[in-house]
C-alpha positions as CSV (number, residue, x, y, z in Angstrom):
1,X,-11.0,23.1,-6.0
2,X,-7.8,21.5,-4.5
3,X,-4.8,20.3,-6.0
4,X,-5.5,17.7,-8.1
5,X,-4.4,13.8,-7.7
6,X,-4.5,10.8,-10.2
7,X,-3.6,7.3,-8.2
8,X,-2.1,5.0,-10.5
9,X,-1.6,1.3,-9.3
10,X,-4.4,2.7,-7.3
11,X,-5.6,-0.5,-5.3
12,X,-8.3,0.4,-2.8
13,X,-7.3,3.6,-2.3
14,X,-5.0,3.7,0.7
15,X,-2.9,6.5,-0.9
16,X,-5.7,8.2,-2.0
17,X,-7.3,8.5,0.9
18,X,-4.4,10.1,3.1
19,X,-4.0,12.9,0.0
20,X,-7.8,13.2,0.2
21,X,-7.5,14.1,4.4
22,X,-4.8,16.3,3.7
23,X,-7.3,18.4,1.3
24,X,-6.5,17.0,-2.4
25,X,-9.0,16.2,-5.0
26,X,-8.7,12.6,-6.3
27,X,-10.0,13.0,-9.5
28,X,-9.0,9.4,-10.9
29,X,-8.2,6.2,-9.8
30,X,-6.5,3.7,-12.4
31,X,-6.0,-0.5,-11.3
32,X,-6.8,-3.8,-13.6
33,X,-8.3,-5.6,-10.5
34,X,-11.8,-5.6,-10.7
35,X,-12.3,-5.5,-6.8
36,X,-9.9,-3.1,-6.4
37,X,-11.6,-0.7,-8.6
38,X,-14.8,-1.6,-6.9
39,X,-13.6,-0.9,-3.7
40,X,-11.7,2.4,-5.2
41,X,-15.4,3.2,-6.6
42,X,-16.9,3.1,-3.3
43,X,-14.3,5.1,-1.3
44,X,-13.8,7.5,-4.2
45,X,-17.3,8.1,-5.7
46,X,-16.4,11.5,-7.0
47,X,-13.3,9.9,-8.9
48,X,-12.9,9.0,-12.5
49,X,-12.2,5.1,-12.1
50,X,-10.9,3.2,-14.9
51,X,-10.2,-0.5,-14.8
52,X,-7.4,-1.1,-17.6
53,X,-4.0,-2.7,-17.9
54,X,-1.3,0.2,-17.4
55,X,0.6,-0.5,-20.4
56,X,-2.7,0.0,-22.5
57,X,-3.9,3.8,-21.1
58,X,-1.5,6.9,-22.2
59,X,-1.8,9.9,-20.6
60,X,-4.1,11.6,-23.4
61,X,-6.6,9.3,-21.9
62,X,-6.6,10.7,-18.6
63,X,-6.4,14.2,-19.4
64,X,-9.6,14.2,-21.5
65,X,-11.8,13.2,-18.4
66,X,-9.8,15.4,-15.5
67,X,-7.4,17.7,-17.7
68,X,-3.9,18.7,-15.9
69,X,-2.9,17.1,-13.1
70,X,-1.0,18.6,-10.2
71,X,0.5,15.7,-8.6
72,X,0.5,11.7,-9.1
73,X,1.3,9.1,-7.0
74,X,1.2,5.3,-6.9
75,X,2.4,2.0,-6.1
76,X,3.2,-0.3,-9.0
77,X,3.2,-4.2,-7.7
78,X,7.0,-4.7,-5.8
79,X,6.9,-8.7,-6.6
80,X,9.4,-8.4,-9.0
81,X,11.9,-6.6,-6.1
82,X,10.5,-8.2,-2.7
83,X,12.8,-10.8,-0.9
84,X,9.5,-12.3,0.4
85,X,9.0,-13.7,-3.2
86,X,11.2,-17.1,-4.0
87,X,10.9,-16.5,-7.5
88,X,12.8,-13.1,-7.6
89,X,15.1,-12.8,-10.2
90,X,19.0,-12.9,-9.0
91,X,19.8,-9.6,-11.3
92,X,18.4,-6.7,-9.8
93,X,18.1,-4.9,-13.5
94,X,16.1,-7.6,-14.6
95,X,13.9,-7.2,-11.9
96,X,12.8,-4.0,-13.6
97,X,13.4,-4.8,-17.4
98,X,12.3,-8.7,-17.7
99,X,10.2,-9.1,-15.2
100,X,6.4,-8.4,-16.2
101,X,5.1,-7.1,-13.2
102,X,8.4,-5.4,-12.2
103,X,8.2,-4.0,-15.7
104,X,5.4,-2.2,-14.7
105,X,7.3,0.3,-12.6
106,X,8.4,1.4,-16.0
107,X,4.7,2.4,-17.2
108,X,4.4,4.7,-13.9
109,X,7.2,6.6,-14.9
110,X,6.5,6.6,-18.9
111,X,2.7,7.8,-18.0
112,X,4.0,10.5,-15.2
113,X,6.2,11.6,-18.3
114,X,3.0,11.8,-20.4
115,X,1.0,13.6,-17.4
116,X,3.8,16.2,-16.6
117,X,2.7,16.8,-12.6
118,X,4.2,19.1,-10.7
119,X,4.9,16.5,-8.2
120,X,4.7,12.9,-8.1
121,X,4.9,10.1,-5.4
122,X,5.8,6.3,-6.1
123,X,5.7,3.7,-3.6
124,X,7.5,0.6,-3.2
125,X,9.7,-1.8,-1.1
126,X,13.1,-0.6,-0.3
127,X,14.8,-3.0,-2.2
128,X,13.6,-1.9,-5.4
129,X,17.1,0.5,-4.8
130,X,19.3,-2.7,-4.8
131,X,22.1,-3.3,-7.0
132,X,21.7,-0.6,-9.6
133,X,18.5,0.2,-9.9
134,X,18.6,3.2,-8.0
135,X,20.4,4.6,-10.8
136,X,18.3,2.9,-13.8
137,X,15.4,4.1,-12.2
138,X,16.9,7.9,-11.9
139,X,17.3,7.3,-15.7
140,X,13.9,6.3,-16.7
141,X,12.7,10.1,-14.8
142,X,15.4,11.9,-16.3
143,X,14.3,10.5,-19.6
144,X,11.0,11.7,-19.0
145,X,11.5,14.9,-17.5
146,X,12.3,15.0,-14.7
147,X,15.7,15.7,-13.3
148,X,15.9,15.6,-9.8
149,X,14.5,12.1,-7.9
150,X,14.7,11.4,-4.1
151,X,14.4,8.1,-2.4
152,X,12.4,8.7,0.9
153,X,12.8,5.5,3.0
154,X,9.9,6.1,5.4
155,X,8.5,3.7,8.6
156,X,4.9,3.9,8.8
157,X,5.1,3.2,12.5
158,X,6.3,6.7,12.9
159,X,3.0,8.4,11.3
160,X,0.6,6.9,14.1
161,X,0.6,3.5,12.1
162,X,-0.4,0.3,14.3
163,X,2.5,-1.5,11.7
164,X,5.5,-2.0,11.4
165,X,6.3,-0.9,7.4
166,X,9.2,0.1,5.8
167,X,8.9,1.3,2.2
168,X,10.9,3.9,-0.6
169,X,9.1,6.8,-1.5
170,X,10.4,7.6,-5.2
171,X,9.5,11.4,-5.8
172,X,10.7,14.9,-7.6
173,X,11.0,16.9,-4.0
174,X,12.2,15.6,-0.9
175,X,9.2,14.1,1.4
176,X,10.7,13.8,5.2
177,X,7.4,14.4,7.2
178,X,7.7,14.9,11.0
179,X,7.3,11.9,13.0
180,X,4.4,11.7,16.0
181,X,6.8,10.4,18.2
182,X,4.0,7.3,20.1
183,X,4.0,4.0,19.0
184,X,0.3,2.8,18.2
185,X,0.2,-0.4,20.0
186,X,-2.2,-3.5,18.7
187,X,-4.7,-2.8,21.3
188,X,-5.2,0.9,20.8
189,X,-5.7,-0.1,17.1
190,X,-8.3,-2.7,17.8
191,X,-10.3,-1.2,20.9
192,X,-14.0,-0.9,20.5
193,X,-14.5,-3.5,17.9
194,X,-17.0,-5.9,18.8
195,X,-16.6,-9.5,18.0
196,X,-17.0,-10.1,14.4
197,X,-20.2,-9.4,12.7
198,X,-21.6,-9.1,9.4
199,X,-23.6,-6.0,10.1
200,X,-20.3,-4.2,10.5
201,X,-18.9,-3.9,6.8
202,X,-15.3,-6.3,6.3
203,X,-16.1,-7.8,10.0
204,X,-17.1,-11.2,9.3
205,X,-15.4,-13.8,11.2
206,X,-12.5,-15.9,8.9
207,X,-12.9,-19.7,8.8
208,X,-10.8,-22.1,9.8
209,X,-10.4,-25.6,10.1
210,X,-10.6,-27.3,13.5
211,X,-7.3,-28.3,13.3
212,X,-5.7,-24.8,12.5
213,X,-7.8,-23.5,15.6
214,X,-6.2,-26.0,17.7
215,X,-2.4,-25.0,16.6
216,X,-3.3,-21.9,17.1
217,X,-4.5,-21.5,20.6
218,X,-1.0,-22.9,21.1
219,X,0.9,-19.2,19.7
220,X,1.8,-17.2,22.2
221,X,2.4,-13.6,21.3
222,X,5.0,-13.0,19.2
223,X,5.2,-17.0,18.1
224,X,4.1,-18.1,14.5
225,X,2.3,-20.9,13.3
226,X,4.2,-21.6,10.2
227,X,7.7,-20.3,8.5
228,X,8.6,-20.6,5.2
229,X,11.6,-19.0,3.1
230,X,11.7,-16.6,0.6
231,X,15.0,-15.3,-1.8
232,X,15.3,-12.9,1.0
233,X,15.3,-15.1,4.2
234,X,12.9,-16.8,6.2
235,X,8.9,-15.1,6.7
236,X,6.4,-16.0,9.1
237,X,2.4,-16.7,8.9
238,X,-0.2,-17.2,11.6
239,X,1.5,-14.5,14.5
240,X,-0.2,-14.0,17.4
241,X,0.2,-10.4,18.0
242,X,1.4,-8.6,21.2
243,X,-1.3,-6.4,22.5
244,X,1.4,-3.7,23.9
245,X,3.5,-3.3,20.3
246,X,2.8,-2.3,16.9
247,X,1.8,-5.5,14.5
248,X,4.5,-6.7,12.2
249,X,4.0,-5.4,8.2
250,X,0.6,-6.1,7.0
251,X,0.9,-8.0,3.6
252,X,-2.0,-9.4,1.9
253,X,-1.2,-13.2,2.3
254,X,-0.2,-12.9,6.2
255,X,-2.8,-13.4,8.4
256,X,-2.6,-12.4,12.1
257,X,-3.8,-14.4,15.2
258,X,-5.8,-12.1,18.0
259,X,-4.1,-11.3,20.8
260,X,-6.4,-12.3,23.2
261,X,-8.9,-14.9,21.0
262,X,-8.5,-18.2,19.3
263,X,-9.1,-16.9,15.9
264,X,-7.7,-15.1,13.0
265,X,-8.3,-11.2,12.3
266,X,-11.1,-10.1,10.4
267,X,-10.6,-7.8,7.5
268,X,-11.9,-5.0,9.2
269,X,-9.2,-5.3,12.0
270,X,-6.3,-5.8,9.8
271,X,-7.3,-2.6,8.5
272,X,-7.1,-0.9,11.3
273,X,-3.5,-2.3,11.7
274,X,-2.8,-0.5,8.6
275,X,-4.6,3.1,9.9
276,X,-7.9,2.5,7.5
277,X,-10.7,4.3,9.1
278,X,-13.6,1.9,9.6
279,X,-15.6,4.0,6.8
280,X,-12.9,3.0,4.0
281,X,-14.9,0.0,2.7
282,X,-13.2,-3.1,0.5
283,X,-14.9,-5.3,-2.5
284,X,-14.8,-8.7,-3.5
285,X,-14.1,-11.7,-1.8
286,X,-12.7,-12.1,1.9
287,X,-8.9,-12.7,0.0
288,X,-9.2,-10.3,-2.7
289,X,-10.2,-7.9,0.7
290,X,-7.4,-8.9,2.8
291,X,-5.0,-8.1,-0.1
292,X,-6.0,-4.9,-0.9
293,X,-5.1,-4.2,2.8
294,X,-2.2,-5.7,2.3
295,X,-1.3,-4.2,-0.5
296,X,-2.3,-0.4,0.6
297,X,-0.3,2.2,2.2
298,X,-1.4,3.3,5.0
299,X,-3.4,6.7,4.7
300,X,-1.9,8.0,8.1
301,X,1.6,7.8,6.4
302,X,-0.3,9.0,2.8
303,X,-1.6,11.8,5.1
304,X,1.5,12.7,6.6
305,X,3.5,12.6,2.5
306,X,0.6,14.8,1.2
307,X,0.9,17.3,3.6
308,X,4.7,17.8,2.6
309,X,3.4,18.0,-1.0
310,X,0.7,20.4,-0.2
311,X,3.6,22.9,1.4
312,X,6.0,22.0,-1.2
313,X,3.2,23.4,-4.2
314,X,1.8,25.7,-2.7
Protein backbone atom coordinates (compact mmCIF):
# COMPACT_ATOMS: atom_id res chain seq x y z
CA UNK A 1 0.00 0.00 0.00
CA UNK A 2 1.39 3.55 -0.92
CA UNK A 3 1.39 6.62 0.89
CA UNK A 4 -1.87 7.71 1.39
CA UNK A 5 -3.69 10.95 -0.17
CA UNK A 6 -7.09 12.66 0.64
CA UNK A 7 -7.86 15.59 -2.19
CA UNK A 8 -9.85 18.11 -0.68
CA UNK A 9 -11.43 20.82 -3.06
CA UNK A 10 -10.90 17.77 -5.09
CA UNK A 11 -12.59 18.88 -8.56
CA UNK A 12 -12.00 16.25 -11.22
CA UNK A 13 -9.08 15.01 -10.00
CA UNK A 14 -6.25 16.80 -11.70
CA UNK A 15 -4.15 16.75 -8.49
CA UNK A 16 -5.05 13.45 -7.76
CA UNK A 17 -4.11 12.11 -10.68
CA UNK A 18 -0.39 13.39 -10.84
CA UNK A 19 0.06 11.88 -6.95
CA UNK A 20 -1.57 8.73 -8.28
CA UNK A 21 1.38 8.42 -11.30
CA UNK A 22 3.87 9.24 -8.91
CA UNK A 23 2.72 5.90 -6.92
CA UNK A 24 0.15 7.40 -4.05
CA UNK A 25 -3.06 5.86 -3.02
CA UNK A 26 -5.98 8.30 -3.32
CA UNK A 27 -8.07 7.05 -0.86
CA UNK A 28 -10.73 10.02 -0.91
CA UNK A 29 -11.88 12.59 -2.85
CA UNK A 30 -14.06 15.51 -1.10
CA UNK A 31 -15.99 18.48 -3.57
CA UNK A 32 -19.84 19.90 -3.30
CA UNK A 33 -20.17 19.82 -7.13
CA UNK A 34 -22.11 17.10 -8.19
CA UNK A 35 -20.18 16.72 -11.65
CA UNK A 36 -17.11 17.08 -10.11
CA UNK A 37 -17.54 14.27 -7.90
CA UNK A 38 -18.95 12.28 -10.77
CA UNK A 39 -16.12 12.90 -12.78
CA UNK A 40 -13.72 12.24 -9.55
CA UNK A 41 -15.89 8.83 -9.24
CA UNK A 42 -14.92 7.83 -12.59
CA UNK A 43 -11.19 8.60 -12.59
CA UNK A 44 -10.92 7.49 -8.98
CA UNK A 45 -13.13 4.34 -8.61
CA UNK A 46 -11.03 2.95 -5.86
CA UNK A 47 -11.50 6.30 -3.82
CA UNK A 48 -13.84 7.12 -1.04
CA UNK A 49 -15.88 10.16 -2.69
CA UNK A 50 -17.99 12.32 -0.68
CA UNK A 51 -20.04 15.11 -2.13
CA UNK A 52 -20.54 17.67 0.97
CA UNK A 53 -19.97 21.29 1.73
CA UNK A 54 -16.40 21.67 3.38
CA UNK A 55 -17.44 23.50 6.32
CA UNK A 56 -19.97 20.63 7.11
CA UNK A 57 -17.31 17.34 7.18
CA UNK A 58 -14.59 17.27 10.16
CA UNK A 59 -11.84 15.27 9.94
CA UNK A 60 -13.40 12.37 12.25
CA UNK A 61 -15.39 11.77 9.18
CA UNK A 62 -12.73 10.99 6.94
CA UNK A 63 -10.69 9.01 9.14
CA UNK A 64 -13.52 6.43 9.82
CA UNK A 65 -13.64 5.33 6.14
CA UNK A 66 -9.57 5.60 5.18
CA UNK A 67 -8.01 5.99 8.88
CA UNK A 68 -4.53 8.16 8.98
CA UNK A 69 -3.58 9.96 6.21
CA UNK A 70 -0.07 10.58 5.06
CA UNK A 71 -0.37 13.63 2.98
CA UNK A 72 -3.33 16.12 1.82
CA UNK A 73 -3.52 18.31 -0.80
CA UNK A 74 -5.99 20.59 -2.50
CA UNK A 75 -7.19 23.65 -4.15
CA UNK A 76 -9.87 25.66 -2.34
CA UNK A 77 -11.80 28.10 -5.07
CA UNK A 78 -9.17 31.36 -5.55
CA UNK A 79 -12.32 33.74 -6.66
CA UNK A 80 -12.09 35.47 -3.57
CA UNK A 81 -8.03 36.42 -4.49
CA UNK A 82 -7.98 36.28 -8.46
CA UNK A 83 -7.57 39.72 -10.29
CA UNK A 84 -9.63 38.11 -13.06
CA UNK A 85 -12.74 38.50 -10.80
CA UNK A 86 -14.26 42.34 -10.75
CA UNK A 87 -15.89 41.69 -7.70
CA UNK A 88 -12.71 41.05 -5.60
CA UNK A 89 -12.76 42.68 -2.43
CA UNK A 90 -10.19 45.82 -2.18
CA UNK A 91 -8.69 44.35 1.38
CA UNK A 92 -6.72 41.52 0.82
CA UNK A 93 -7.65 40.10 4.59
CA UNK A 94 -11.08 40.23 3.76
CA UNK A 95 -10.53 38.22 0.86
CA UNK A 96 -9.83 35.39 3.32
CA UNK A 97 -12.10 36.30 6.32
CA UNK A 98 -15.44 37.80 4.63
CA UNK A 99 -15.51 36.46 1.65
CA UNK A 100 -17.52 33.06 1.51
CA UNK A 101 -15.68 31.26 -0.90
CA UNK A 102 -12.31 32.83 0.06
CA UNK A 103 -13.36 31.76 3.45
CA UNK A 104 -13.06 28.40 2.46
CA UNK A 105 -9.23 28.41 2.35
CA UNK A 106 -9.84 28.59 6.05
CA UNK A 107 -11.70 25.06 6.19
CA UNK A 108 -8.52 23.43 4.26
CA UNK A 109 -6.38 24.44 6.90
CA UNK A 110 -8.86 23.78 9.98
CA UNK A 111 -9.58 20.08 8.38
CA UNK A 112 -5.60 19.45 7.62
CA UNK A 113 -5.33 20.46 11.43
CA UNK A 114 -7.97 17.77 12.20
CA UNK A 115 -6.27 15.14 9.78
CA UNK A 116 -2.60 15.75 11.08
CA UNK A 117 -0.65 14.54 7.64
CA UNK A 118 2.69 14.42 7.50
CA UNK A 119 2.67 16.55 4.51
CA UNK A 120 0.19 18.65 2.92
CA UNK A 121 -0.08 20.56 -0.50
CA UNK A 122 -2.54 23.65 -1.18
CA UNK A 123 -2.99 25.21 -4.42
CA UNK A 124 -3.99 28.55 -5.39
CA UNK A 125 -3.28 31.73 -7.44
CA UNK A 126 -0.31 33.72 -6.49
CA UNK A 127 -2.06 36.52 -5.21
CA UNK A 128 -3.65 34.84 -2.44
CA UNK A 129 0.06 36.05 -0.79
CA UNK A 130 -0.95 39.81 -1.39
CA UNK A 131 -1.06 42.38 1.20
CA UNK A 132 -0.85 40.29 4.30
CA UNK A 133 -2.11 37.35 3.84
CA UNK A 134 0.92 35.55 3.50
CA UNK A 135 1.32 36.11 7.01
CA UNK A 136 -2.54 35.43 8.16
CA UNK A 137 -2.36 32.41 6.37
CA UNK A 138 1.13 31.31 8.16
CA UNK A 139 -1.04 31.91 11.26
CA UNK A 140 -4.08 29.85 10.58
CA UNK A 141 -1.10 26.60 10.09
CA UNK A 142 0.66 27.52 13.06
CA UNK A 143 -2.58 27.54 14.84
CA UNK A 144 -3.23 24.18 13.68
CA UNK A 145 -0.01 22.62 13.90
CA UNK A 146 1.98 23.23 11.86
CA UNK A 147 5.01 25.48 12.19
CA UNK A 148 6.91 25.78 9.20
CA UNK A 149 4.83 26.81 5.75
CA UNK A 150 6.52 27.49 2.25
CA UNK A 151 5.03 29.26 -0.61
CA UNK A 152 6.20 27.43 -3.82
CA UNK A 153 5.38 29.78 -6.83
CA UNK A 154 5.55 27.15 -9.62
CA UNK A 155 4.94 27.52 -13.73
CA UNK A 156 3.34 24.62 -15.05
CA UNK A 157 4.96 25.24 -18.37
CA UNK A 158 8.15 23.96 -16.91
CA UNK A 159 6.72 20.37 -15.96
CA UNK A 160 5.93 19.47 -19.75
CA UNK A 161 2.66 21.52 -19.41
CA UNK A 162 1.21 22.74 -23.00
CA UNK A 163 -0.03 26.08 -20.57
CA UNK A 164 1.12 28.71 -19.48
CA UNK A 165 0.12 28.65 -15.38
CA UNK A 166 1.46 30.28 -12.61
CA UNK A 167 0.14 29.27 -9.17
CA UNK A 168 1.41 29.23 -5.11
CA UNK A 169 1.92 25.95 -3.70
CA UNK A 170 1.16 26.45 0.11
CA UNK A 171 2.95 23.36 1.95
CA UNK A 172 4.84 22.11 5.32
CA UNK A 173 8.37 21.16 3.21
CA UNK A 174 9.71 22.99 0.48
CA UNK A 175 8.41 21.59 -3.12
CA UNK A 176 10.97 22.98 -5.97
CA UNK A 177 10.75 20.02 -8.54
CA UNK A 178 13.32 19.99 -11.44
CA UNK A 179 12.24 21.58 -14.49
CA UNK A 180 12.12 19.48 -18.04
CA UNK A 181 13.68 22.22 -19.66
CA UNK A 182 11.18 21.99 -23.45
CA UNK A 183 8.40 23.92 -23.92
CA UNK A 184 5.28 21.80 -24.99
CA UNK A 185 4.04 23.74 -27.83
CA UNK A 186 -0.01 23.71 -28.94
CA UNK A 187 0.61 21.39 -31.62
CA UNK A 188 2.52 18.71 -29.83
CA UNK A 189 -0.36 18.84 -27.29
CA UNK A 190 -3.08 18.47 -29.89
CA UNK A 191 -1.47 15.97 -32.62
CA UNK A 192 -3.34 12.85 -33.32
CA UNK A 193 -6.74 14.05 -32.34
CA UNK A 194 -9.11 13.55 -35.02
CA UNK A 195 -11.78 16.11 -35.69
CA UNK A 196 -14.34 16.11 -33.04
CA UNK A 197 -16.46 13.15 -32.45
CA UNK A 198 -18.74 11.83 -29.96
CA UNK A 199 -17.30 8.36 -29.99
CA UNK A 200 -14.23 9.81 -28.43
CA UNK A 201 -15.20 10.69 -24.69
CA UNK A 202 -15.21 15.00 -24.04
CA UNK A 203 -14.68 15.30 -28.10
CA UNK A 204 -17.85 16.62 -29.25
CA UNK A 205 -17.67 19.65 -31.28
CA UNK A 206 -18.80 23.10 -29.28
CA UNK A 207 -21.67 25.21 -30.90
CA UNK A 208 -21.62 28.33 -31.99
CA UNK A 209 -23.61 30.85 -33.61
CA UNK A 210 -23.02 31.79 -37.24
CA UNK A 211 -22.08 34.98 -36.29
CA UNK A 212 -19.34 34.06 -33.72
CA UNK A 213 -17.84 31.64 -36.46
CA UNK A 214 -17.64 34.48 -38.72
CA UNK A 215 -15.56 36.82 -36.10
CA UNK A 216 -13.69 34.24 -35.50
CA UNK A 217 -12.15 33.10 -38.72
CA UNK A 218 -11.03 36.68 -38.55
CA UNK A 219 -8.36 35.89 -35.22
CA UNK A 220 -5.19 35.35 -36.13
CA UNK A 221 -2.94 33.66 -33.75
CA UNK A 222 -2.33 35.27 -30.78
CA UNK A 223 -5.50 37.92 -31.46
CA UNK A 224 -8.74 37.66 -29.31
CA UNK A 225 -12.12 37.96 -30.00
CA UNK A 226 -13.29 39.83 -26.96
CA UNK A 227 -11.52 41.73 -23.89
CA UNK A 228 -13.05 42.65 -20.84
CA UNK A 229 -11.59 43.92 -17.47
CA UNK A 230 -11.26 42.48 -14.30
CA UNK A 231 -9.95 44.20 -10.61
CA UNK A 232 -6.68 43.01 -11.90
CA UNK A 233 -6.41 44.44 -15.48
CA UNK A 234 -7.72 43.60 -18.72
CA UNK A 235 -8.39 39.49 -19.79
CA UNK A 236 -9.01 38.04 -23.01
CA UNK A 237 -11.68 35.34 -24.54
CA UNK A 238 -11.92 33.63 -27.85
CA UNK A 239 -7.67 33.42 -28.60
CA UNK A 240 -6.61 31.78 -31.40
CA UNK A 241 -3.78 29.85 -30.33
CA UNK A 242 -0.18 29.72 -31.91
CA UNK A 243 0.65 26.28 -33.00
CA UNK A 244 4.53 26.79 -32.19
CA UNK A 245 3.92 28.14 -28.19
CA UNK A 246 2.47 26.86 -25.17
CA UNK A 247 -1.54 28.10 -24.79
CA UNK A 248 -2.10 30.88 -22.48
CA UNK A 249 -3.71 29.63 -18.68
CA UNK A 250 -6.54 27.39 -19.13
CA UNK A 251 -9.48 28.80 -16.91
CA UNK A 252 -12.84 27.31 -17.06
CA UNK A 253 -14.67 30.32 -18.73
CA UNK A 254 -11.95 30.91 -21.54
CA UNK A 255 -12.45 29.28 -24.47
CA UNK A 256 -9.60 28.83 -27.13
CA UNK A 257 -9.91 29.18 -31.00
CA UNK A 258 -7.91 26.18 -33.10
CA UNK A 259 -5.10 27.09 -34.52
CA UNK A 260 -5.62 25.98 -37.79
CA UNK A 261 -9.81 25.52 -37.80
CA UNK A 262 -12.69 27.85 -37.64
CA UNK A 263 -13.96 26.61 -34.44
CA UNK A 264 -13.57 26.50 -30.76
CA UNK A 265 -11.71 23.63 -28.75
CA UNK A 266 -13.44 20.75 -27.65
CA UNK A 267 -13.21 19.60 -24.06
CA UNK A 268 -11.10 16.92 -24.80
CA UNK A 269 -8.38 19.27 -26.37
CA UNK A 270 -8.44 21.82 -23.70
CA UNK A 271 -7.44 19.03 -21.59
CA UNK A 272 -4.73 18.15 -23.20
CA UNK A 273 -3.59 21.88 -22.90
CA UNK A 274 -3.64 21.28 -19.32
CA UNK A 275 -1.53 17.64 -19.57
CA UNK A 276 -4.89 15.41 -18.86
CA UNK A 277 -4.32 12.08 -20.46
CA UNK A 278 -7.13 11.30 -22.90
CA UNK A 279 -8.28 8.39 -20.31
CA UNK A 280 -9.08 11.11 -17.44
CA UNK A 281 -12.80 11.39 -18.24
CA UNK A 282 -15.13 14.55 -17.15
CA UNK A 283 -19.05 14.59 -16.09
CA UNK A 284 -21.82 16.75 -16.51
CA UNK A 285 -22.58 19.22 -19.05
CA UNK A 286 -20.14 20.55 -21.85
CA UNK A 287 -19.59 23.90 -19.24
CA UNK A 288 -19.59 22.12 -16.03
CA UNK A 289 -16.69 19.97 -18.24
CA UNK A 290 -14.74 22.75 -19.48
CA UNK A 291 -14.62 24.12 -15.86
CA UNK A 292 -13.34 21.29 -14.25
CA UNK A 293 -10.45 21.71 -16.71
CA UNK A 294 -10.24 24.85 -16.02
CA UNK A 295 -10.19 24.62 -12.68
CA UNK A 296 -7.60 21.51 -12.37
CA UNK A 297 -3.95 21.48 -11.96
CA UNK A 298 -2.36 19.93 -14.22
CA UNK A 299 -1.26 16.30 -13.29
CA UNK A 300 2.14 16.72 -15.09
CA UNK A 301 2.99 19.56 -12.53
CA UNK A 302 0.85 17.23 -9.62
CA UNK A 303 3.28 14.54 -10.92
CA UNK A 304 6.24 16.48 -10.68
CA UNK A 305 5.06 18.05 -6.62
CA UNK A 306 4.36 14.40 -5.57
CA UNK A 307 7.44 13.08 -6.48
CA UNK A 308 9.26 15.77 -4.13
CA UNK A 309 6.75 14.55 -1.39
CA UNK A 310 7.39 10.99 -2.04
CA UNK A 311 11.39 11.75 -1.41
CA UNK A 312 10.65 14.13 1.31
CA UNK A 313 8.58 11.03 3.43
CA UNK A 314 10.16 8.55 2.63
Amino acid sequence: MGLSVVDLFSGAGGFSAGFRDAGFEIVAGLDVDLDSVRSFSINFPKAIVIREDARLVRGSDIVKYVGDVDVVIGGPPCEAYTGANPRRMRDPLDRLYLDELGQLTLEFIRLVGELKPRAFVMENVAAITEGGLKEALISEFRRVGYSSIHFNVLHAEDYAVPSIRRRVFISNIVIKPPKVGKLVTVAEALRGLPEPTPLIPNHEPVTVSGRKIRGISRVNWGQALYTYRGSGGVYRNFIRLHPDKPAPTVMGSVRFIHPFEDRLLTVREQARLMGFPDTHIFAGSKDSQFNQVGEAVPPPLARAIAEVVKRELT
